[in-house]
C-alpha positions as CSV (number, residue, x, y, z in Angstrom):
1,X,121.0,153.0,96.1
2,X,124.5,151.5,97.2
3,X,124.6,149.2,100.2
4,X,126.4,151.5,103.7
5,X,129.1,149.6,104.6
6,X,129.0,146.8,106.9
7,X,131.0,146.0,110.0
8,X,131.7,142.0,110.7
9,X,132.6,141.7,114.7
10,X,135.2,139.1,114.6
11,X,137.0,139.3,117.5
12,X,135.8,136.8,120.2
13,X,137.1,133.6,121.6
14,X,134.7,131.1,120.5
15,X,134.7,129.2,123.7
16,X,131.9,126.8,122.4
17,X,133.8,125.4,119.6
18,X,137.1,124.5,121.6
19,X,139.1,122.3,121.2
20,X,138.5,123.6,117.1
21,X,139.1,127.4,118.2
22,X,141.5,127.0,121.1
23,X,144.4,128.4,118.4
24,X,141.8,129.0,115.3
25,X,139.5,132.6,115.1
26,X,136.5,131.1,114.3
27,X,136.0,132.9,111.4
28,X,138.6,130.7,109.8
29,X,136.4,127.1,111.1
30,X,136.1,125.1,108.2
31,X,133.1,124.3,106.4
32,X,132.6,122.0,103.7
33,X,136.7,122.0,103.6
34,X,136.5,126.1,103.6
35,X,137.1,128.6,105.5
36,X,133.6,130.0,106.8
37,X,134.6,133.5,106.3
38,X,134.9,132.8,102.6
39,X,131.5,131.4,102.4
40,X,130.4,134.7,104.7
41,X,132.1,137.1,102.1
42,X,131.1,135.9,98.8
43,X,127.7,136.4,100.2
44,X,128.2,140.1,101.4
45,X,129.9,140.6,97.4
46,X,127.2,138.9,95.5
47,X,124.2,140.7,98.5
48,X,125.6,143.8,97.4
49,X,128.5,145.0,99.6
50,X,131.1,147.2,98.4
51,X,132.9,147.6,101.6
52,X,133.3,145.4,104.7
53,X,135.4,146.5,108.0
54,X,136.4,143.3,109.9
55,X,136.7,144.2,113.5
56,X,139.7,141.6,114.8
57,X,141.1,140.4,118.4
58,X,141.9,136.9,119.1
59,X,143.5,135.5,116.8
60,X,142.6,138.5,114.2
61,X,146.3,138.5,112.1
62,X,145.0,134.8,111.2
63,X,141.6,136.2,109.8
64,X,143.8,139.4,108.1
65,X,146.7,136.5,106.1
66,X,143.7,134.7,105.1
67,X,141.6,137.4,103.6
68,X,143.6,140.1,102.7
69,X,142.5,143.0,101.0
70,X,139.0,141.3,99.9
71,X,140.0,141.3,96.3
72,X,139.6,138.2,96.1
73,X,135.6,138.4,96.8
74,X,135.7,141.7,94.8
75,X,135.3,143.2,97.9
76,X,137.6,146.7,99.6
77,X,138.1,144.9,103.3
78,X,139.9,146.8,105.8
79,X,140.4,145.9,109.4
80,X,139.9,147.4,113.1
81,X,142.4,145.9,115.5
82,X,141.2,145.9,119.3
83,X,144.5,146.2,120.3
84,X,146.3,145.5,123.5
85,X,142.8,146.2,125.8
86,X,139.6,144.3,124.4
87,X,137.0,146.8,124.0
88,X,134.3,144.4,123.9
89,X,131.5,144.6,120.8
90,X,130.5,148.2,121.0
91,X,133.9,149.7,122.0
92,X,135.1,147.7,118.8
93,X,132.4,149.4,116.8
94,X,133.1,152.9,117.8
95,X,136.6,152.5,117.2
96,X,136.3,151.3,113.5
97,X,133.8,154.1,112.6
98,X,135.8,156.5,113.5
99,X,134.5,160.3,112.9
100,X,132.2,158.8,110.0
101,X,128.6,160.3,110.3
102,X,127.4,157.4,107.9
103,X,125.0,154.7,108.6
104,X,126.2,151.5,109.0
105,X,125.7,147.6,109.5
106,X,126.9,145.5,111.9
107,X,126.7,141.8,111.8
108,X,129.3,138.7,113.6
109,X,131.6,136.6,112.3
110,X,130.3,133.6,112.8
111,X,126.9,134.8,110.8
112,X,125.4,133.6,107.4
113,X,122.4,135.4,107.0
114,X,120.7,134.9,103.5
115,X,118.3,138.0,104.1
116,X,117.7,140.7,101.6
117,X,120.0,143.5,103.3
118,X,118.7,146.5,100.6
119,X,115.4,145.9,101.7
120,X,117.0,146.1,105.6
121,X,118.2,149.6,104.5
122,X,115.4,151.3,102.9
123,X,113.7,150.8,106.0
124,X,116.6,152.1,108.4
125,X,116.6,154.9,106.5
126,X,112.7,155.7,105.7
127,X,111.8,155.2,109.3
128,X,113.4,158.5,111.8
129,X,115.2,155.7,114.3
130,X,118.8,156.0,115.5
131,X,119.5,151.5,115.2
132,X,117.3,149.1,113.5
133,X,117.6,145.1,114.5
134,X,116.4,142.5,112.2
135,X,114.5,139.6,114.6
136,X,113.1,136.4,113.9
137,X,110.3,134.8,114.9
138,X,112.5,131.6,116.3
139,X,111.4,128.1,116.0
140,X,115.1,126.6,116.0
141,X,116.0,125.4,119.1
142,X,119.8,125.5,117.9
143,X,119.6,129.7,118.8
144,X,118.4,130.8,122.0
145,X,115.2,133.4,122.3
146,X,115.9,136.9,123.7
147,X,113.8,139.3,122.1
148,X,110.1,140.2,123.1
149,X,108.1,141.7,120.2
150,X,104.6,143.0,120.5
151,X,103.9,143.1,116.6
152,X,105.1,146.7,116.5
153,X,107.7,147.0,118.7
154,X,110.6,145.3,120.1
155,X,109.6,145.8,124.3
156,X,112.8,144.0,125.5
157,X,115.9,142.4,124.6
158,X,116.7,139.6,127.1
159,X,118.4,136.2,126.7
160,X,117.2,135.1,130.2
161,X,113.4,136.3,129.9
162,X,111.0,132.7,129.2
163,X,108.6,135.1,127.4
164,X,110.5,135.7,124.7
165,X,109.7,134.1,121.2
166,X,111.7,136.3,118.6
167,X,115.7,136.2,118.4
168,X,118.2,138.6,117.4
169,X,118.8,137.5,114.1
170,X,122.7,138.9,113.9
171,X,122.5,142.2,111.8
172,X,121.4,145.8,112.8
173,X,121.9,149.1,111.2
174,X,122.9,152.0,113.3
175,X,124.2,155.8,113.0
176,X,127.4,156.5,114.4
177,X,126.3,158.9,117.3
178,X,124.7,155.5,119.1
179,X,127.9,155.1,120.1
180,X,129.4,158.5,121.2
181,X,128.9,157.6,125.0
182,X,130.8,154.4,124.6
183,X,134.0,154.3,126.6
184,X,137.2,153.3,125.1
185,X,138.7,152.3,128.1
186,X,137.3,148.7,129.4
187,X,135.4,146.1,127.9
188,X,131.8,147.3,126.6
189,X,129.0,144.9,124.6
190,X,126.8,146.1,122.2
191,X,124.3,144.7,124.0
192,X,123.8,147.2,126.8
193,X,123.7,149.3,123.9
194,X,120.8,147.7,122.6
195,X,118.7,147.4,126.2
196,X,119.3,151.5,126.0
197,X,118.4,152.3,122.7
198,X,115.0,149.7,123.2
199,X,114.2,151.5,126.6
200,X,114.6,154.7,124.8
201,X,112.3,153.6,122.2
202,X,115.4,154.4,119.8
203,X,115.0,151.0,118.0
204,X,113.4,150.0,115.0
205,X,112.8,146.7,114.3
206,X,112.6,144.9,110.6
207,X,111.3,140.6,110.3
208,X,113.1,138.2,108.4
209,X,110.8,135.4,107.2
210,X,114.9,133.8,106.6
211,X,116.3,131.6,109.1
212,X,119.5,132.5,110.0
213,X,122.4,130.1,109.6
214,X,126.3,130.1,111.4
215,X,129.3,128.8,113.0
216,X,128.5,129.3,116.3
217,X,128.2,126.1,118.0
218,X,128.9,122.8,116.4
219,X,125.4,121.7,115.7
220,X,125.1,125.2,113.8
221,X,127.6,124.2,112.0
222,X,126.4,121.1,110.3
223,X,123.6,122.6,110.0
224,X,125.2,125.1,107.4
225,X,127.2,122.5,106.0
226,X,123.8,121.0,104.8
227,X,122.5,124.4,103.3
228,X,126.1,125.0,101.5
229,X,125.9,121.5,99.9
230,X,122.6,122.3,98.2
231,X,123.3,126.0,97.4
232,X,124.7,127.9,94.6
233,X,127.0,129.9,96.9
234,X,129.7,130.6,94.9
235,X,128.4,131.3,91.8
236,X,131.5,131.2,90.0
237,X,135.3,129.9,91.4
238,X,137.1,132.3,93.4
């Protein structure tokens, strides 16, 4: 079975990591001397990925001169511009799915998730659920809880609630008629999306036993420059 394609939200402003990312997508924030979306791609090519749609904004002809077709990480990338009017996460999705009926995954771009994404699809696609989110049961206090699991279901996704122990862990799968309510017209986050389809019981859920590692704040980031030291990441030179 060949890995759905995966979708890598890009297009934020990285607030948290200014002065770095006042002119810089943080995508391109350097780690270990590289650019972290290199790291983030090799991955995706050696995880399996065929195909990867960077959805761009800020900055996002920065993350396209950089990157390129993908051939580089024997990868087919394409790109979804925002355009003039942000369209927030979701309306970013829907617009770089297109008319596609395939399944998908979504994931950011300030993400390094060492997870085992085939087993992520098998169950996406056994189980008769319209999104799947991969949690984690969260002991790092680097990442904020906001996800309350029962053990068989996720009951609420909430980044504000003091009950919850489990975190988004940053990749979901979903079919593209999750998002045929979403407006193009003003600013709409996936996670509204996510409340709906969890209220709607809509949402499968699958456990990572990996922590999840990123470029989100500047403590996450040291914290990946420590796993990248000690890791066989690339493999070969690209």
């Amino acid at each position: 079975m060949e890995l759905a394609k995966i979708l890598v939200l890009c297009g934020g402003k990285a607030t948290r990591m200014h002065p770095v990312t006042t002119d810089l997508p943080k995508s391109l924030v350097r780690v270990n001397g590289r650019a972290f979306i290199d790291y983030q791609l090799w991955f995706l090519k050696r995880a399996g990925f065929k195909k990867v749609i960077l959805c761009v904004g800020f900055l996002g002809n920065l993350i396209k001169m950089h990157v390129g077709d993908g051939k580089q990480f024997g990868l087919e990338v394409s790109y979804s511009f925002d355009g003039e009017t942000p369209l927030g996460t979701a309306g970013s999705i829907k617009k770089a799915v297109g008319d596609s009926s395939a399944p998908f995954f979504v994931t950011f771009g300030d993400s390094y998730l060492p997870i085992d994404y085939m087993k992520v699809q098998r169950k996406f696609l056994d189980d008769p659920f319209s999104a799947l989110m991969v949690i984690l049961k969260n002991q790092n206090t680097t990442h904020r809880n906001n996800i309350i699991f029962d053990g068989t279901r996720i009951l609420k996704y909430d980044k504000n609630d003091a009950n919850a122990t489990y975190i988004d862990y940053g990749l979901s799968m979903f079919y593209p008629s999750v998002f045929d309510s979403v407006p193009y017209s003003y600013d709409v986050d996936l996670g509204c999306v996510i409340e709906g389809l969890i209220n709607n019981k809509a949402m499968n859920h699958y456990v990572s036993l990996v922590e999840l590692y990123g470029v989100g704040n500047f403590q996450a980031v040291q914290k990946l420059e420590q796993l990248l030291t000690y890791s066989d990441i690339w493999g070969e030179s690209i």
